[in-house]
C-alpha positions in Angstrom: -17.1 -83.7 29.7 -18.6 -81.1 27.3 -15.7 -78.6 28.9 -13.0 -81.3 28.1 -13.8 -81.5 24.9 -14.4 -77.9 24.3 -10.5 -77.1 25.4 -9.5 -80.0 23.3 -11.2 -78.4 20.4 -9.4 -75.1 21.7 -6.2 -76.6 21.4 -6.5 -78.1 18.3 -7.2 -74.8 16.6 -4.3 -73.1 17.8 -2.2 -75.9 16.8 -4.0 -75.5 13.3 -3.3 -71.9 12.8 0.2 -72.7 14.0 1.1 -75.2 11.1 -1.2 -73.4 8.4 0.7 -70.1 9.3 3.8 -71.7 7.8 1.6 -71.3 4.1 -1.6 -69.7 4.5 -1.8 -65.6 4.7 -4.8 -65.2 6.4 -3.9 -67.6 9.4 -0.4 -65.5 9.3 -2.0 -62.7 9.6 -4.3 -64.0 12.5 -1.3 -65.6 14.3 0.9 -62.8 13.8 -1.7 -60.0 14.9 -1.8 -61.4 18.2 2.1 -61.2 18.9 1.8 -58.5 21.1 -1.7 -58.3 22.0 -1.0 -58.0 25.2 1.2 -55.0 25.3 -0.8 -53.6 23.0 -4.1 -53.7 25.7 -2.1 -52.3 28.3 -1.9 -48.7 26.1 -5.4 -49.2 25.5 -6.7 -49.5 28.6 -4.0 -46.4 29.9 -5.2 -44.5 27.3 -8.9 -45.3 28.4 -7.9 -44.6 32.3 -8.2 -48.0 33.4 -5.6 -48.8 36.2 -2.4 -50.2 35.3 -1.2 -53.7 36.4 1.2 -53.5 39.8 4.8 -54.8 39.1 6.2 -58.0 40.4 9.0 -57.5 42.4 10.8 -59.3 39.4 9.6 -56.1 37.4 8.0 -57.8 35.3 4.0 -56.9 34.7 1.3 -58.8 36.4 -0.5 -60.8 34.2 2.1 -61.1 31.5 4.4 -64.2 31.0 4.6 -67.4 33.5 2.0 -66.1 35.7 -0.2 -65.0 33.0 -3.2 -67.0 34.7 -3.3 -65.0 37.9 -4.9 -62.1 36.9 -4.5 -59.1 39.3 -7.7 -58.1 41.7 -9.9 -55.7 40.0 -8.8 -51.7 40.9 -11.5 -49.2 41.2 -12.4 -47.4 38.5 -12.8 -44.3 40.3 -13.3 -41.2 37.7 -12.3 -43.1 34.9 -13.8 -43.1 31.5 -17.2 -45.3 30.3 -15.4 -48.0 28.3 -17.7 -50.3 26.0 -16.0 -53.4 24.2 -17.6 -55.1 21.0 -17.0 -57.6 19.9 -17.4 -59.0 15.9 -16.3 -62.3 14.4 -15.4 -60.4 11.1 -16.4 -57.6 8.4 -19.9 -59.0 8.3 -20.6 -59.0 11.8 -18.5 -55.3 12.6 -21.5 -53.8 9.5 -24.1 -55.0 11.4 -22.7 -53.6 14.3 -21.7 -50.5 13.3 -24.8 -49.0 13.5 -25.1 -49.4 17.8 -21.3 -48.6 17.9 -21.9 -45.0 16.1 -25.1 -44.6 18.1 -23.6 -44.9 21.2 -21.2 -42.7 20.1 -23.8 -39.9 19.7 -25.0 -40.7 23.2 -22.1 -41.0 24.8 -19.9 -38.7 23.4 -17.1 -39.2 26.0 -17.4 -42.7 26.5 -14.1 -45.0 24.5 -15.2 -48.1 22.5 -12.3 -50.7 21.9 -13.2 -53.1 19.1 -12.8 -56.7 18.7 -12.2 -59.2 15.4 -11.5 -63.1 15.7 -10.8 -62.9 12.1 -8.1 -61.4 10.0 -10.8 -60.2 7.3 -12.1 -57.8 10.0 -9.4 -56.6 11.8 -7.1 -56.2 8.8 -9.8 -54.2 6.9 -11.4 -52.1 9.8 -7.8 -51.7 11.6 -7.5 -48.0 10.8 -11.1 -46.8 10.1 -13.5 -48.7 12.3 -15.0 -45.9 13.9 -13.6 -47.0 17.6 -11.4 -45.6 19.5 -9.3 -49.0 19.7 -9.2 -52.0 17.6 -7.3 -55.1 18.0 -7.4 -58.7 17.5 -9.3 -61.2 20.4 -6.7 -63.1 21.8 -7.8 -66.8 21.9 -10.4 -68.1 24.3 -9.0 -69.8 27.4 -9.6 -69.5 31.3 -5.8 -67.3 31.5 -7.1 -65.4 28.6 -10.3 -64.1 29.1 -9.5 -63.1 33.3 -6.5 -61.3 32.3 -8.1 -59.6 28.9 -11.3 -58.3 31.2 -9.1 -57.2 34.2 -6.9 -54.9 32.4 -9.7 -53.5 29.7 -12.5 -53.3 32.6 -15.0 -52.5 30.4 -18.6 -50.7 31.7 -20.9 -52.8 28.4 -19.9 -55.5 26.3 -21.4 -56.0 23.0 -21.3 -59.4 21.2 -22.5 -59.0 17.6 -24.6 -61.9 16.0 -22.7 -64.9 17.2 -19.1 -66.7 17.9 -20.0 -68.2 21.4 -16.3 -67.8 23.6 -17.1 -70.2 26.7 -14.1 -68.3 29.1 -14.9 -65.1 28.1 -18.6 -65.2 28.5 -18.5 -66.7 32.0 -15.9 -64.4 33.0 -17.5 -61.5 32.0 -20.9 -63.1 34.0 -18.5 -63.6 36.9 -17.7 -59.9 37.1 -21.3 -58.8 36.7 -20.3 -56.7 33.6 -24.0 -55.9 31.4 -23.1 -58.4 28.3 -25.8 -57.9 25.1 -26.2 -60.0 22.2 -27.1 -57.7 19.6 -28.8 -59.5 16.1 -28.5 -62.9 17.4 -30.3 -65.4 15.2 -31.1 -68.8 16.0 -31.8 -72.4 14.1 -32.8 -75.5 14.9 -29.3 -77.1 13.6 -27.3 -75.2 16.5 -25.8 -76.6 19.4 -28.2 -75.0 22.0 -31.1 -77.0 20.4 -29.1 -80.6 20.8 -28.7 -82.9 23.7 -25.4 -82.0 23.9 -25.6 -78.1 23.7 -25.3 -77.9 27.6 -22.4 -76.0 27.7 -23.7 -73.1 25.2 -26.6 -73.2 27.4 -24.3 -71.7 30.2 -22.6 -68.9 27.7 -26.6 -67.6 26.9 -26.8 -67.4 30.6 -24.0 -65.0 30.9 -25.6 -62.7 28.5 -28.2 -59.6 30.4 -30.2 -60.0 27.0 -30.7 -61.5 23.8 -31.9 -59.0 21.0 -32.9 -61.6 18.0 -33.3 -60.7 14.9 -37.1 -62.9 14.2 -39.4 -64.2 16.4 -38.5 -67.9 15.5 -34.9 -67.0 17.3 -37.0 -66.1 20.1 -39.6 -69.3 20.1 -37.0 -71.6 19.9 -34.8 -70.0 22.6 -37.8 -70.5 25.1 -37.8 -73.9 23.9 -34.6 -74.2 26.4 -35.7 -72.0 29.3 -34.8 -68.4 27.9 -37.8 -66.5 27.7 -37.1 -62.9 30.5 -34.5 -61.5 28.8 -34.9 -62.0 25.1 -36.7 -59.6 22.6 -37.3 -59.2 19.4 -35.4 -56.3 17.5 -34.8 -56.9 14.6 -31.7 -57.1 12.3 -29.0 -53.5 12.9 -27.8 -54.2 9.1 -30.8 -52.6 8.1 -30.0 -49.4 10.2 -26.7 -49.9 8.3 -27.6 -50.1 5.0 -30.4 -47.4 5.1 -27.2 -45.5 6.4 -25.1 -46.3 3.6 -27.4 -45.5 0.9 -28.3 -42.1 2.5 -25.5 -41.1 2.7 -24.0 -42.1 -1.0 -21.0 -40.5 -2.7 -20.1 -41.2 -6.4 -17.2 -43.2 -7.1 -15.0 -41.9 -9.8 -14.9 -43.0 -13.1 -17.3 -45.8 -12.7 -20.8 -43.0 -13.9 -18.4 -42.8 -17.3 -17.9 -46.4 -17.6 -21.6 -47.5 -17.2 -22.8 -44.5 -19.8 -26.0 -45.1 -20.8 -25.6 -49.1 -20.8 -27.7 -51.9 -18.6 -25.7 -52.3 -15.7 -25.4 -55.7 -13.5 -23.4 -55.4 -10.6 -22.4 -58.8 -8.9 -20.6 -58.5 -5.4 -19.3 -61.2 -3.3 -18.5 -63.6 -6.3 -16.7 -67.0 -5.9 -15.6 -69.0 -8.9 -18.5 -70.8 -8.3 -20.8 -67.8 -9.4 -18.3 -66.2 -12.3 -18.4 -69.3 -14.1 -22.2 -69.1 -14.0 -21.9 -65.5 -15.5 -18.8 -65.3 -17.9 -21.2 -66.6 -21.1 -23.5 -63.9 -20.5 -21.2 -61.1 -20.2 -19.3 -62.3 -23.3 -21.6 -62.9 -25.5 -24.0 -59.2 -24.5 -21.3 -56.6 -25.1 -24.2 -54.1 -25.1 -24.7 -55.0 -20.9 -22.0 -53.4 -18.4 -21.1 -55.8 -15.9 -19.0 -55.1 -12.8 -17.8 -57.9 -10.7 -16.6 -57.3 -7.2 -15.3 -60.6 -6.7 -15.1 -62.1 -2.7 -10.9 -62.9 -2.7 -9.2 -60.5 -4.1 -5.5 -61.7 -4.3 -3.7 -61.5 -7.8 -4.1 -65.7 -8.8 -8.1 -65.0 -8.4 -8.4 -61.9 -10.2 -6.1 -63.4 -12.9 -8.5 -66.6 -13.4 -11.7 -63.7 -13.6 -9.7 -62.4 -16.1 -9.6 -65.4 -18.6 -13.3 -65.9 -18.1 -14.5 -62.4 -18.9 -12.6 -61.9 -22.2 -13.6 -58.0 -22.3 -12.7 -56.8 -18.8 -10.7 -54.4 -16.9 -9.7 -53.8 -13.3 -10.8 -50.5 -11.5 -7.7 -50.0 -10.4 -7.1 -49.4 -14.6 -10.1 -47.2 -15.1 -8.9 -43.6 -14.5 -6.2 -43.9 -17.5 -8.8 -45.1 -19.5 -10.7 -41.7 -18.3 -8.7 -39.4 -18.1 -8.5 -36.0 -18.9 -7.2 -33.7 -22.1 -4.9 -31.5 -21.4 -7.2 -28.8 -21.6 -9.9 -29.2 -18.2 -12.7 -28.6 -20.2 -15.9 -30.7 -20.5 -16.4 -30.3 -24.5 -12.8 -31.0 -25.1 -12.6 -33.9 -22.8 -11.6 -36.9 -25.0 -13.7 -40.4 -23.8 -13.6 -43.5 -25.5 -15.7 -44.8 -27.8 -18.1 -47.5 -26.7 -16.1 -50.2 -28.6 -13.1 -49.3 -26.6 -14.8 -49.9 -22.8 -14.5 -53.3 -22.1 -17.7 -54.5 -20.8 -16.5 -56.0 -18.1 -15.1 -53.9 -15.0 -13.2 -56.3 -12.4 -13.2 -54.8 -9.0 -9.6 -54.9 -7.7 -10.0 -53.6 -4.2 -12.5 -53.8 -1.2 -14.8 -51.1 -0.1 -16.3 -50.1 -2.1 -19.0 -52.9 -2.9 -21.7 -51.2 -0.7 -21.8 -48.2 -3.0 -21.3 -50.1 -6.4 -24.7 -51.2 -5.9 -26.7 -47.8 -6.6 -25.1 -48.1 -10.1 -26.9 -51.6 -10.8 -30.1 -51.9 -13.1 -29.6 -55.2 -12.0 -27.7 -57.1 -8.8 -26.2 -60.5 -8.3 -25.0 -61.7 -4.9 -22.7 -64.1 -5.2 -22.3 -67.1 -2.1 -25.0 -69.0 -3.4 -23.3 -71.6 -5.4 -21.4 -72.2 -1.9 -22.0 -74.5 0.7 -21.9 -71.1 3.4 -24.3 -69.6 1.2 -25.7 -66.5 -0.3 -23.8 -62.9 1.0 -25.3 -59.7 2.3 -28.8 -59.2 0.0 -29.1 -55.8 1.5 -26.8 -53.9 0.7 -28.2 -54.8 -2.8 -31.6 -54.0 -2.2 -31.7 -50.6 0.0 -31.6 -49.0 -3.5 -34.5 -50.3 -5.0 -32.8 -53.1 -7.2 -33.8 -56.7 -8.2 -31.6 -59.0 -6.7 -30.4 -62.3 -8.0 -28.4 -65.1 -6.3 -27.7 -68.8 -6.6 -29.7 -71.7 -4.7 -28.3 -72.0 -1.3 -30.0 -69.3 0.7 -32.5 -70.9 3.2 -30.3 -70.2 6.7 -30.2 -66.4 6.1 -34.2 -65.1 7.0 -33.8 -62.2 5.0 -32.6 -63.8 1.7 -35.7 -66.1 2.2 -38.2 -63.1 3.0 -36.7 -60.8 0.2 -37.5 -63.6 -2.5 -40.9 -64.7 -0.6 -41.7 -60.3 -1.4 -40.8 -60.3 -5.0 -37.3 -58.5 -4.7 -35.0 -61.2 -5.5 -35.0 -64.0 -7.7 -33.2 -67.5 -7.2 -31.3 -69.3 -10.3 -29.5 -72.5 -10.4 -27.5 -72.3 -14.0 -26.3 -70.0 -16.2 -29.3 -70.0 -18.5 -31.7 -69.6 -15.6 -29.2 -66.3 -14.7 -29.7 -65.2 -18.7 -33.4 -65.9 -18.6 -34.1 -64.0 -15.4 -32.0 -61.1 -16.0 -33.4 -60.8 -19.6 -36.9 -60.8 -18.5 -36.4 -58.1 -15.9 -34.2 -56.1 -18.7 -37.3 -55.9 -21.1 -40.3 -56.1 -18.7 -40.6 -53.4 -17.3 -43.5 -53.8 -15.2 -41.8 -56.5 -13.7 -38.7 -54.9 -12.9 -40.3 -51.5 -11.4 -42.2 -54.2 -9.3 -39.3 -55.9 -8.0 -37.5 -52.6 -7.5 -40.3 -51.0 -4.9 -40.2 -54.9 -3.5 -36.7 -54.5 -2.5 -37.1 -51.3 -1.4 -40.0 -51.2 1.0 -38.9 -54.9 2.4 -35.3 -52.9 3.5 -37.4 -49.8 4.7 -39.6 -51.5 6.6 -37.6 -53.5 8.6 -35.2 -50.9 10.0 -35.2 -49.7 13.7 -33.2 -52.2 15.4 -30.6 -49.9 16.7 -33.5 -47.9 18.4 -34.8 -50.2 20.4 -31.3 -51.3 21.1 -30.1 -47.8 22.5 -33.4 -47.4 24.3 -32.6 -50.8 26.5 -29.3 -49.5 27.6 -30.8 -46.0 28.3 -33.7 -47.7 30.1 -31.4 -50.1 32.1 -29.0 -47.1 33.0 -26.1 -49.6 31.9 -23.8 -46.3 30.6 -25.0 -44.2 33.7 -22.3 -43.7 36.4 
């Protein structure tokens, strides 16, 4: 029954796409990404010297078309290249991933990683500089699907980052014995596998070799349902990832210039929801720099940031506002005066967000007027900044711990939002406090990728 219902939800979703396609980009995109997926994975897994498919004596390629659900028999691999395929739901997910996938890299320098999104906000971002060897989208879950995917990729590891549970392709990939990790999985009492009826994700955690959670809670309640042998604590990779992000900082252009020797608050991830909590407060304190790296970037959004912060600009229109005299040199070099920079820089692109962050006296993650919630806190607070965020925050652990530790602050109105960034702009034994708060919580809770590499080194499970 729980299967039934499962390929009815299957099928409902792909009709969804299918009729929101005809208006929405994003499910264009995801529909159209997948047009030729197929082909497309045959290169691939050439290029990675998996065997090809046999023909048909019709010439057409096993596996392809009418017979698509009779996959081919498994070839042996023979001499052929260590493959590892990870998978990510989206952007989020492939950043918290990231970390393993360029470690394994190091370790396995001749070993081919192909790369995986559900979503068209990861795929269509990370499509051309993901790090991989191969990226492409996940073609949808279903029994024909996931046998003939697996067949022709025949990977060595498989990688699932965090979560998005695919029934068919998990049991497949148990079927063929193929090592399968979860890799920052986290855990809540509100999921599936914790209900009466979560009987069918019980059998896609038993496909998985092991389970590296992210808090011991993940792993307390996973025992709760029988999993105890092959689950362990590790800890959350977008530590590793942040830590790597900040050590490795470049400027940006322009934006040093634009900040001069102004308070700066940087808000990243912003929804309506959060802008309209922050427009008074920019308009009314030309003397603070604020840049706003808003979460939807198409032109209506940006347009309607626009009317709320009267005294903005996009990055995109920074460098003429910067640029050089005619002669290169720095004494001759004509900026504009103070009251000519807007105080308000609108970031037009995506990217960059991660580095924006080190210019912040102050940061403000946006999600947390929404009912998903509060975005990525880290990438805020790896460089010793006090974060601030809106109310709805209590399903991500490290939100909760970062305000539990002093390095973030929660508000629910725009006064609260005034009041709190005030107080940290002119105490500054408060802020220096919350800074090193942020800070060490980050620090101290990297390593995850370590103990990650160690189990696959331990396990031999990228030894031929």
């Amino acid at each position: 029954m729980h299967l039934f219902i499962y390929n009815i939800f299957l099928f409902l979703y792909s009709v969804g796409i299918r009729i929101t396609s005809l208006w929405n980009p994003k499910a264009r995109l995801w529909r159209n990404g997948r047009k030729d997926i197929w082909a497309e994975l045959h290169k691939i897994a050439a290029a990675c010297g998996r065997p090809s498919y046999t023909k048909t004596s019709a010439g057409e390629t096993a596996g392809s078309g009418p017979s698509a659900d009779k996959a081919p028999a498994d070839e042996a691999l023979g001499d052929a290249q260590q493959l590892i395929w990870m998978h990510c739901s989206s952007l989020g997910e492939f950043e918290q991933g990231r970390p393993v996938m360029e470690s394994i890299k190091q370790q396995y320098p001749t070993a081919k990683i192909v790369l995986t999104f559900f979503s068209p906000s990861g795929y269509e971002v990370r499509k051309n500089n993901s790090g991989a060897d191969h990226v492409l989208y996940l073609p949808m879950d279903s029994k024909a699907n996931a046998r003939k995917f697996i067949s022709i990729l025949q990977p060595s590891l498989v990688i699932w980052i965090k979560y998005e549970y695919w029934f068919y392709y998990l049991t497949e990939l148990k079927k063929k014995q193929i090592p399968l990790l979860l890799v920052s999985g986290i855990f809540r009492t509100d999921q599936p596998f914790f209900k009466w009826y979560g009987r069918l994700h019980w059998y896609m955690l038993e496909s998985f070799n092991h389970l590296f959670v992210q808090t011991e809670r993940s792993k307390e309640l996973l025992s709760t349902i029988g999993f105890t042998k092959n689950v362990s604590v590790s800890g959350d990779t977008r530590f590793d990832r942040v830590v790597q992000i900040a050590e490795q900082f470049k400027p940006i252009d322009h934006i040093e210039q634009y900040c001069g020797d102004s308070p700066v608050i940087v808000a990243g991830s912003t929804w309506p929801e959060d802008e309209e909590e922050m427009d008074h407060y920019a308009n009314t304190h030309p003397e603070i720099k604020f840049i706003i790296a808003p979460h939807e970037i198409n032109e209506e959004h940006l347009r309607e940031i626009e009317k709320l912060f009267k005294n903005s600009i996009r990055f995109s229109k920074l460098p003429a506002l910067f640029s050089p005299s005619p002669k290169p040199v720095a004494r001759n070099r004509q900026l504009p005066s103070e009251k000519q920079v807007p105080n308000t820089l609108i970031v037009d692109n995506i990217g960059m967000l991660s580095k924006l962050y080190k210019y912040a006296t102050i940061t403000y993650i946006g999600g947390g007027f929404g009912d998903d919630g509060v975005h990525n806190v880290l990438e805020a607070a790896v460089y010793g900044k006090p974060v601030v965020h809106g109310p709805v925050y209590e399903k991500y652990i490290e939100a909760v711990e970062l305000v539990q530790q002093g390095g973030a602050f929660v508000i629910n109105t725009a006064l609260e939002l005034e009041k709190t960034c005030n107080d940290l702009l002119t105490d500054t034994g408060k802020y220096q406090v919350s800074c090193q708060a942020a800070r060490n919580y980050v620090y101290n809770n990297k390593g995850a990728t370590e103990k990650i590499i160690l189990y696959i080194q331990e396990n031999r499970l990228l030894t031929s």
